[in-house]
N, CA, C and O atoms as a GROMACS GRO file, in nm:
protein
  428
    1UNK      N    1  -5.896   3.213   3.291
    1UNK     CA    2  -5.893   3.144   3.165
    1UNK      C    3  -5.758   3.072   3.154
    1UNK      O    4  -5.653   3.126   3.189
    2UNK      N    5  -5.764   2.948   3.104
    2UNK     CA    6  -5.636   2.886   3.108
    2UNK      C    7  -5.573   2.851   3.000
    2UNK      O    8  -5.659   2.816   2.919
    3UNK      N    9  -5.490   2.843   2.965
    3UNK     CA   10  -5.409   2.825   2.856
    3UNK      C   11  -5.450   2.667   2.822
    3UNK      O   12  -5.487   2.581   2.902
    4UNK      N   13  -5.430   2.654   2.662
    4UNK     CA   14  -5.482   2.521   2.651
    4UNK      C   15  -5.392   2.467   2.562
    4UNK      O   16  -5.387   2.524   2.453
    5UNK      N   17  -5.319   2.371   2.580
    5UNK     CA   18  -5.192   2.314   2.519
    5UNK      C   19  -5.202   2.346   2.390
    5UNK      O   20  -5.087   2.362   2.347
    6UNK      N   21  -5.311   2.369   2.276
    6UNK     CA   22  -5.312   2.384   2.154
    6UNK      C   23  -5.294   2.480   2.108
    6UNK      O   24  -5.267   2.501   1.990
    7UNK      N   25  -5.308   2.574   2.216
    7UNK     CA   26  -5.248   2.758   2.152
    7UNK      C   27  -5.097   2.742   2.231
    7UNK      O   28  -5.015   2.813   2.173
    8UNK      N   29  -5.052   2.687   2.318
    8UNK     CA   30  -4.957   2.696   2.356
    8UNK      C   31  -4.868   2.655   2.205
    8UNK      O   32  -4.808   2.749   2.152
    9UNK      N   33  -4.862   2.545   2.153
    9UNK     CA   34  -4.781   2.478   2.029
    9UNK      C   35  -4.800   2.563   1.903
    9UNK      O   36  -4.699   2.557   1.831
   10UNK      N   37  -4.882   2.628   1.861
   10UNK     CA   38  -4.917   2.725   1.818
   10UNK      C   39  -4.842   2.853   1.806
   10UNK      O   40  -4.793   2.907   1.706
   11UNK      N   41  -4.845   2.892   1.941
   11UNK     CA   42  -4.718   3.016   1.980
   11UNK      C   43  -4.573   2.976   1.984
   11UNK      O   44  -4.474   3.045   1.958
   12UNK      N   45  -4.579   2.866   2.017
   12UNK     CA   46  -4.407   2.834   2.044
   12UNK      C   47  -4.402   2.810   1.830
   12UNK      O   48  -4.300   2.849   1.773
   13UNK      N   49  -4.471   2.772   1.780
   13UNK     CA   50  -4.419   2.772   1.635
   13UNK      C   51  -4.380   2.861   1.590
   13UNK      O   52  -4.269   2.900   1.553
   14UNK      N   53  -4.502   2.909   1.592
   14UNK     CA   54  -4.482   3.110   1.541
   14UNK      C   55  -4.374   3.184   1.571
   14UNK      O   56  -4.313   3.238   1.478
   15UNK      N   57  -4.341   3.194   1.667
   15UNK     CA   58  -4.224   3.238   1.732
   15UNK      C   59  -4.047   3.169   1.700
   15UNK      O   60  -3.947   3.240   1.707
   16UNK      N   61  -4.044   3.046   1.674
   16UNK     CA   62  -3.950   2.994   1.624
   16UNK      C   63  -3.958   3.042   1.470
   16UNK      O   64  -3.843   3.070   1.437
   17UNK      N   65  -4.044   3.061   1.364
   17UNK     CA   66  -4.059   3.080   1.214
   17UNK      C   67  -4.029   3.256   1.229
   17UNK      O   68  -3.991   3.334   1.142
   18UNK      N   69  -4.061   3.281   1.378
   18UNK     CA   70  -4.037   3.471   1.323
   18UNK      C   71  -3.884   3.464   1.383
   18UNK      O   72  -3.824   3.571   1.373
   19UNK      N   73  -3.819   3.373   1.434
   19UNK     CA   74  -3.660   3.396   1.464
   19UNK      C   75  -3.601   3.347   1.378
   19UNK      O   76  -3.486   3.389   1.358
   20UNK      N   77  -3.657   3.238   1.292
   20UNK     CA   78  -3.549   3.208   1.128
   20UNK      C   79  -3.527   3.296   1.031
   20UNK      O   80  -3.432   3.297   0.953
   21UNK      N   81  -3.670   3.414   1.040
   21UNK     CA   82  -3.699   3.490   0.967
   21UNK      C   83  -3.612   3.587   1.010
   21UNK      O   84  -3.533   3.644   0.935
   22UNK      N   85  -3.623   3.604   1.114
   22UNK     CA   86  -3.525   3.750   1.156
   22UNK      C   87  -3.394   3.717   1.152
   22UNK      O   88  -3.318   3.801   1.106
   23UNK      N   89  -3.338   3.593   1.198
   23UNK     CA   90  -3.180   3.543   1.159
   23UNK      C   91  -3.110   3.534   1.049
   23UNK      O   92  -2.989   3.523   1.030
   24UNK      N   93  -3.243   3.543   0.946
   24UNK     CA   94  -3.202   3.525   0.780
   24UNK      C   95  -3.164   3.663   0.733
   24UNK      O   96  -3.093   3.696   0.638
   25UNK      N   97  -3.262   3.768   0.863
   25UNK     CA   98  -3.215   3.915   0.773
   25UNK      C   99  -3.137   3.971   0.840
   25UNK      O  100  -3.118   4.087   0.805
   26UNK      N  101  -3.058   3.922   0.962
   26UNK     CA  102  -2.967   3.946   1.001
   26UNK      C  103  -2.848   3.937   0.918
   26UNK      O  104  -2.755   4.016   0.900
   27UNK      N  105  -2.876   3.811   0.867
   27UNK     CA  106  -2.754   3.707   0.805
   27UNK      C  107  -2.753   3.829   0.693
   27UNK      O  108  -2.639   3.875   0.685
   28UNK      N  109  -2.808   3.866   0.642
   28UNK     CA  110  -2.820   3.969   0.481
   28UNK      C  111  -2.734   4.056   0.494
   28UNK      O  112  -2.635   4.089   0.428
   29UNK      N  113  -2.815   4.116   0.650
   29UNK     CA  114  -2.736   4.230   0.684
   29UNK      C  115  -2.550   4.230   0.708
   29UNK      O  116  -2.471   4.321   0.683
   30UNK      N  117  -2.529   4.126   0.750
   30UNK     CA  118  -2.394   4.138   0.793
   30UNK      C  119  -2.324   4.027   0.689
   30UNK      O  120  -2.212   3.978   0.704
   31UNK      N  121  -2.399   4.004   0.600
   31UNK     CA  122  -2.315   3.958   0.468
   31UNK      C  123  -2.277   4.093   0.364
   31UNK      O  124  -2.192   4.092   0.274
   32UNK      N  125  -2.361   4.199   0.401
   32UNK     CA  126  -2.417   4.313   0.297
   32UNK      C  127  -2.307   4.422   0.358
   32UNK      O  128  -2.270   4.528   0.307
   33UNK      N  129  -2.270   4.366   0.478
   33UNK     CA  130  -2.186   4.478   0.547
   33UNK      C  131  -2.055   4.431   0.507
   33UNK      O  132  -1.976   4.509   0.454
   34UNK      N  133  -2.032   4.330   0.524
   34UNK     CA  134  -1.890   4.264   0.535
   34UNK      C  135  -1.852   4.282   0.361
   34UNK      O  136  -1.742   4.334   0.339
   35UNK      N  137  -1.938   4.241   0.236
   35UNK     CA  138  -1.907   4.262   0.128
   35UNK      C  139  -1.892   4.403   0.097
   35UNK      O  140  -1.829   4.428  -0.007
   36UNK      N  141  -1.940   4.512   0.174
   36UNK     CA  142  -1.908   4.658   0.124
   36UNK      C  143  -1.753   4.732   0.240
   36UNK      O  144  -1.693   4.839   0.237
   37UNK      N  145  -1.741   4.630   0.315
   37UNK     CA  146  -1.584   4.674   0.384
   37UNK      C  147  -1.507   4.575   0.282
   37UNK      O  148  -1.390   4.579   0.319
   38UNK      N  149  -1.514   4.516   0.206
   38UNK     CA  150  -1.431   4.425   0.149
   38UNK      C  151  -1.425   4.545   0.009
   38UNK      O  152  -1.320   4.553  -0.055
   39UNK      N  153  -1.512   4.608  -0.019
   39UNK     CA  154  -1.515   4.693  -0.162
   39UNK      C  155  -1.432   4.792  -0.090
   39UNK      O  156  -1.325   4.806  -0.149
   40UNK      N  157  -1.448   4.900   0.066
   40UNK     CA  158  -1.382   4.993   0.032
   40UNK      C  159  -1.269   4.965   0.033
   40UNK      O  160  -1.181   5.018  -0.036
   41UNK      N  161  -1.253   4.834   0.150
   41UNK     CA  162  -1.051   4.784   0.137
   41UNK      C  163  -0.999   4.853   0.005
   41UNK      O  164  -0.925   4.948  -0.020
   42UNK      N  165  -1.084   4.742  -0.079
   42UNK     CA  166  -1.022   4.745  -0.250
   42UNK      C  167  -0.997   4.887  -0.302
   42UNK      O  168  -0.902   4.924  -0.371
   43UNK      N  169  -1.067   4.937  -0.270
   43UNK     CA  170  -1.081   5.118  -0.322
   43UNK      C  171  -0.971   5.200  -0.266
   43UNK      O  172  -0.916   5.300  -0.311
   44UNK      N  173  -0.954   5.138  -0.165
   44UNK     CA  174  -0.863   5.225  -0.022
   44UNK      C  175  -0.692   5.219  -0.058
   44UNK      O  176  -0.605   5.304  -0.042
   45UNK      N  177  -0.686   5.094  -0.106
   45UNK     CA  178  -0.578   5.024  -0.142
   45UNK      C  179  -0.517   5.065  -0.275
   45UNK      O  180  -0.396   5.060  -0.298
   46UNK      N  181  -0.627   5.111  -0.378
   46UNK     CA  182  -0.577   5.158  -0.532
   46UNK      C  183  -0.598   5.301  -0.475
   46UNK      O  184  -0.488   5.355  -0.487
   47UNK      N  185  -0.664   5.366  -0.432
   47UNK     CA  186  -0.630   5.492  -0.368
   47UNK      C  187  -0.456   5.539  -0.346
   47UNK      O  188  -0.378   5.615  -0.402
   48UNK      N  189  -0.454   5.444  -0.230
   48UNK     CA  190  -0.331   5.474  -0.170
   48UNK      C  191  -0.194   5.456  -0.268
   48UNK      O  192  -0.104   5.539  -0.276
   49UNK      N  193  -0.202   5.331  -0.339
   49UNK     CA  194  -0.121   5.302  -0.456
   49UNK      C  195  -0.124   5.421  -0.570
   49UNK      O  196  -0.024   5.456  -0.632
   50UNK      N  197  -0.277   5.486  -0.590
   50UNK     CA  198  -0.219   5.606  -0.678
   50UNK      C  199  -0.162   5.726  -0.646
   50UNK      O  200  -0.109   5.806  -0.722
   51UNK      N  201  -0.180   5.733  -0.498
   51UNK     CA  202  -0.114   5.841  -0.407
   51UNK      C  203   0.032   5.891  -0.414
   51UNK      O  204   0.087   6.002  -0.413
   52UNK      N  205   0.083   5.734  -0.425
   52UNK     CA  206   0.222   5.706  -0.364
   52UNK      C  207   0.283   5.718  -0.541
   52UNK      O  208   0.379   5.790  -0.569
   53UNK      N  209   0.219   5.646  -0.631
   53UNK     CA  210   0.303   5.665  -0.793
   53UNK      C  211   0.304   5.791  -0.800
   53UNK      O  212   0.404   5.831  -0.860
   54UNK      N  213   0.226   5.881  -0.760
   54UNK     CA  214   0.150   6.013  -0.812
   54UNK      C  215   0.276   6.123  -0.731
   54UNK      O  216   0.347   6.213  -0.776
   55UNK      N  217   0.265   6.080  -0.632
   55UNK     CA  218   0.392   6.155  -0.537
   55UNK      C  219   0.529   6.168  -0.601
   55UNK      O  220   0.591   6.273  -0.614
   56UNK      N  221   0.568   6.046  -0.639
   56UNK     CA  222   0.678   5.975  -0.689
   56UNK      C  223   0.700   6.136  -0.844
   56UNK      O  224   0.784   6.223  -0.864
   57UNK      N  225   0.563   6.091  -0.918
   57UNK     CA  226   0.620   6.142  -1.028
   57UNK      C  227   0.601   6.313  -1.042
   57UNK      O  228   0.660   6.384  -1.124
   58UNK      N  229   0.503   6.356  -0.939
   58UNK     CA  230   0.478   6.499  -0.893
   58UNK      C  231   0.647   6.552  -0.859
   58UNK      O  232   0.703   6.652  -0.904
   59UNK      N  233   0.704   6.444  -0.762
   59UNK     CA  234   0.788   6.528  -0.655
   59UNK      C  235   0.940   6.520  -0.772
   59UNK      O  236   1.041   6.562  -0.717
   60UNK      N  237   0.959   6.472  -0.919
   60UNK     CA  238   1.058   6.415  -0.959
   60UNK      C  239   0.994   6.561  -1.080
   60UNK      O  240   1.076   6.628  -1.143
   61UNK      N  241   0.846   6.586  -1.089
   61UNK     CA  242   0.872   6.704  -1.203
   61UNK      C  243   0.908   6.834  -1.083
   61UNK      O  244   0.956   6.943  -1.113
   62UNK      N  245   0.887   6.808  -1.002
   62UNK     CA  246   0.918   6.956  -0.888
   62UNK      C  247   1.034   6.944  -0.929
   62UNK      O  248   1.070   6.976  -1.042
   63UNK      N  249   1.108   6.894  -0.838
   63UNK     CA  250   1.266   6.886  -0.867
   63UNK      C  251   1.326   6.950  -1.054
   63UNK      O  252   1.401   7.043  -1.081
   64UNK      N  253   1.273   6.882  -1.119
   64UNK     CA  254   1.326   6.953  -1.279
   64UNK      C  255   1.311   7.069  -1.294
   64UNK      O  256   1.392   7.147  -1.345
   65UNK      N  257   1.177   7.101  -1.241
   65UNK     CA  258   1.155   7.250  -1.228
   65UNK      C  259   1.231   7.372  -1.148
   65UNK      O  260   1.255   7.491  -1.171
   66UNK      N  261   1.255   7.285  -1.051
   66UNK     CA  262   1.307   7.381  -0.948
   66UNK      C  263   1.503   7.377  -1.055
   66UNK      O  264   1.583   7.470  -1.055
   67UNK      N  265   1.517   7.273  -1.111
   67UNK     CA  266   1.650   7.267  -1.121
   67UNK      C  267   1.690   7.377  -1.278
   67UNK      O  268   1.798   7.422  -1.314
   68UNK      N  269   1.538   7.394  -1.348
   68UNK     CA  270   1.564   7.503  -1.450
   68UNK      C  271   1.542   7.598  -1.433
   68UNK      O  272   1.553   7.674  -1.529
   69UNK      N  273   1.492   7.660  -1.291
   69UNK     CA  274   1.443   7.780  -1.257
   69UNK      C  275   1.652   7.824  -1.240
   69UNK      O  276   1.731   7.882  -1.314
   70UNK      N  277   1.666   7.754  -1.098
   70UNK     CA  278   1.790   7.800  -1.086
   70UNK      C  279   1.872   7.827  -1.219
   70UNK      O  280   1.933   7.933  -1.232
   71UNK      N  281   1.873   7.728  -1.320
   71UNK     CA  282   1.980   7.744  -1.449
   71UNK      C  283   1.894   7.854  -1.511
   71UNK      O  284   1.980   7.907  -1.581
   72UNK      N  285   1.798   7.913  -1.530
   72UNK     CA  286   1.786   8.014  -1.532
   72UNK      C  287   1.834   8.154  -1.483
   72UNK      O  288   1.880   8.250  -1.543
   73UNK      N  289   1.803   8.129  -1.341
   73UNK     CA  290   1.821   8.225  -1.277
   73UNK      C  291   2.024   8.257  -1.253
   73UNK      O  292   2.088   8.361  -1.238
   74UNK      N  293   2.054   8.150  -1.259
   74UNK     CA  294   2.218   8.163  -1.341
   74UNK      C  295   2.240   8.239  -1.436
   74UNK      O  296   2.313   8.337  -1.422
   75UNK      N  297   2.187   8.212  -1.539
   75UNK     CA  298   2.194   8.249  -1.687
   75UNK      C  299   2.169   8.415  -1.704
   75UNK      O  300   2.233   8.487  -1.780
   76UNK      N  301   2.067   8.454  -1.619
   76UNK     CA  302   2.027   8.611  -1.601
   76UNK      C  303   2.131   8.680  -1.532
   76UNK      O  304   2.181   8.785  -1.574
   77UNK      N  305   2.173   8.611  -1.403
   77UNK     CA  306   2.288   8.663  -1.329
   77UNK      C  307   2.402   8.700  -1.438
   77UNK      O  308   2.436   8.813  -1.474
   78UNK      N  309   2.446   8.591  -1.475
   78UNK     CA  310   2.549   8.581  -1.538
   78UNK      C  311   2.561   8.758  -1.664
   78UNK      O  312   2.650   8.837  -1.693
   79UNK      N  313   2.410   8.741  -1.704
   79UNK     CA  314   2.387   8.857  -1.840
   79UNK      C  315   2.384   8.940  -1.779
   79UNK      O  316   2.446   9.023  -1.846
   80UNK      N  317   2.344   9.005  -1.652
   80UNK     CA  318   2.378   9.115  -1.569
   80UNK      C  319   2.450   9.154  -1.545
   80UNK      O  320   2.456   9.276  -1.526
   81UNK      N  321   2.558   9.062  -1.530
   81UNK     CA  322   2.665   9.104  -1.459
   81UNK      C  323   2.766   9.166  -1.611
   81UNK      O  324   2.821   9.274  -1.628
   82UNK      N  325   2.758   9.058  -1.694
   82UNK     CA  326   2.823   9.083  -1.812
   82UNK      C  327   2.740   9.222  -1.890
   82UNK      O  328   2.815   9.286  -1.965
   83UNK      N  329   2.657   9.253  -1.885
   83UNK     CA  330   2.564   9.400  -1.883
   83UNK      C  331   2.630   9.533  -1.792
   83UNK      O  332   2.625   9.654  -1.814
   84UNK      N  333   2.676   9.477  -1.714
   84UNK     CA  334   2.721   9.575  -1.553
   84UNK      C  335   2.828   9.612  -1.632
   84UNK      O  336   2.848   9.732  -1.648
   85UNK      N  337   2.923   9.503  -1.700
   85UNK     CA  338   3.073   9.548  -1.704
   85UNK      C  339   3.054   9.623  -1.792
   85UNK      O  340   3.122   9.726  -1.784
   86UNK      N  341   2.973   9.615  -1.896
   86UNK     CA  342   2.979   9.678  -2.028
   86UNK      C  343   2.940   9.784  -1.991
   86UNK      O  344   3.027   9.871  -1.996
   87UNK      N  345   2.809   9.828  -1.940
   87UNK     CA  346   2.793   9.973  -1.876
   87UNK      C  347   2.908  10.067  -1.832
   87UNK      O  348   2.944  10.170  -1.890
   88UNK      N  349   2.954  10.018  -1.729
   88UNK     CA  350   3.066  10.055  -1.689
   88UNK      C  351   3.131  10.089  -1.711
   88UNK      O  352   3.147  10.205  -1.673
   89UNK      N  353   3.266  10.008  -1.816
   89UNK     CA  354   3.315  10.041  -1.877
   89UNK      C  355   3.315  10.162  -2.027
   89UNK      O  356   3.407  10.236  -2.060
   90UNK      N  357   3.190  10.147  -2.088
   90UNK     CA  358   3.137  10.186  -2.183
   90UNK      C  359   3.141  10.368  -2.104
   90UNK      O  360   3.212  10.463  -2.135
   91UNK      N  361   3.046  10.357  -2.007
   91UNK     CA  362   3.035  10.504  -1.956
   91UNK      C  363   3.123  10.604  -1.915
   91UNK      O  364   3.178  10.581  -1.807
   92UNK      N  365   3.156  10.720  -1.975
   92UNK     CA  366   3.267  10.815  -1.903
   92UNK      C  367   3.254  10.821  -1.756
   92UNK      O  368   3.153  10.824  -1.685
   93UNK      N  369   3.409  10.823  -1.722
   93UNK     CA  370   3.417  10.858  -1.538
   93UNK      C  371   3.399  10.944  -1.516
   93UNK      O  372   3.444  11.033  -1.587
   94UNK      N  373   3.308  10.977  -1.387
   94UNK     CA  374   3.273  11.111  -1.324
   94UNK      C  375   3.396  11.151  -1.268
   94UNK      O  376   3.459  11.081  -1.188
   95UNK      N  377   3.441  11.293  -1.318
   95UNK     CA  378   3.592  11.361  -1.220
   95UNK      C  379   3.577  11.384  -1.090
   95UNK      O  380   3.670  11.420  -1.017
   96UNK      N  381   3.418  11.359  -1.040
   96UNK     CA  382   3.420  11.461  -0.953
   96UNK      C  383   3.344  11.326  -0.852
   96UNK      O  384   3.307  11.362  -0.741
   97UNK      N  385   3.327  11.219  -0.877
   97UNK     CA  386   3.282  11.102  -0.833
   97UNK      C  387   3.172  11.119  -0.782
   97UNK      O  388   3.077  11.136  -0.858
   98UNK      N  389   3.152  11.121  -0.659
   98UNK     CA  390   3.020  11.125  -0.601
   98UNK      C  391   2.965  11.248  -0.528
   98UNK      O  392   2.856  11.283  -0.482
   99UNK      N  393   3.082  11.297  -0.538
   99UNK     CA  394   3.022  11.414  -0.444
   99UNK      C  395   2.955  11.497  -0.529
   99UNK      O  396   2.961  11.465  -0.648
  100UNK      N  397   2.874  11.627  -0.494
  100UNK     CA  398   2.827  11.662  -0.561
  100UNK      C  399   2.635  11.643  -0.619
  100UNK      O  400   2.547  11.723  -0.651
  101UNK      N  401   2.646  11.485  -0.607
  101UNK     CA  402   2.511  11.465  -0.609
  101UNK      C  403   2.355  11.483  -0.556
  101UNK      O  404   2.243  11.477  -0.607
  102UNK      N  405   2.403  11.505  -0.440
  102UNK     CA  406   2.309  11.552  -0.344
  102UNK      C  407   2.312  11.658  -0.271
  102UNK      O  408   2.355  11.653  -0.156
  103UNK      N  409   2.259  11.790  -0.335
  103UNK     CA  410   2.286  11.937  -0.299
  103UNK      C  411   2.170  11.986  -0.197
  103UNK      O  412   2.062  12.002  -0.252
  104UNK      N  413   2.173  12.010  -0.076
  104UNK     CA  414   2.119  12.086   0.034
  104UNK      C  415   2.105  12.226   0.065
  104UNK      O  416   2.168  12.257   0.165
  105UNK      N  417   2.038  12.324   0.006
  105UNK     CA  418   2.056  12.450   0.017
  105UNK      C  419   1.943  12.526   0.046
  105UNK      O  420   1.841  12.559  -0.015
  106UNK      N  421   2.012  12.551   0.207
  106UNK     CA  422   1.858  12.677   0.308
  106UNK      C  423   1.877  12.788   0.238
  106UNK      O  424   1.976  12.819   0.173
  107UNK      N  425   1.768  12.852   0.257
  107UNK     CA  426   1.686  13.018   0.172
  107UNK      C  427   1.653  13.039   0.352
  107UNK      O  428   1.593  13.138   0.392
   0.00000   0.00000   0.00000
């Protein structure tokens, strides 16, 4: 059976209308791609920008914190110690100092 020029023109049409068709949804596709790497850029970018303010103002309340812990922890020292003297002083001296305290005795 032989091919007869009129199905030949026929097929070669068809075939050109199903490659415009498929080039068009190509085209969709990689317009559809390229506009959603262009969104996460955008996203990626205010991301990173809130990262970096966020750091900034995280690492500046650390620091205050850390700097009233210490003036704290000054402030207690300091009442301890001024606690120590007063004890101290305040308390009668042992005559007999230390010895004495720790008695050892075999049966």
């Amino acid at each position: 059976m032989g091919i007869r020029p009129i199905d030949m023109q026929v097929v070669v049409q068809k075939s050109v209308e199903i490659h415009s068709a498929k080039q068009s949804v190509i085209n969709k596709q990689d317009t559809a791609m390229q506009q959603s790497q262009g969104e996460t850029k955008t996203v990626v970018n205010e991301q990173q920008h809130t990262v970096t303010t966020t750091e900034e103002a995280r690492h500046n309340a650390i620091k205050d914190d850390q700097e009233q812990k210490n003036h704290q922890q000054q402030k207690k020292q300091k009442n301890k110690k001024s606690e120590n003297d007063k004890d101290v002083s305040d308390s009668p001296k042992d005559p007999f100092g230390k010895e004495g305290i720790h008695f050892d005795m075999k049966v």
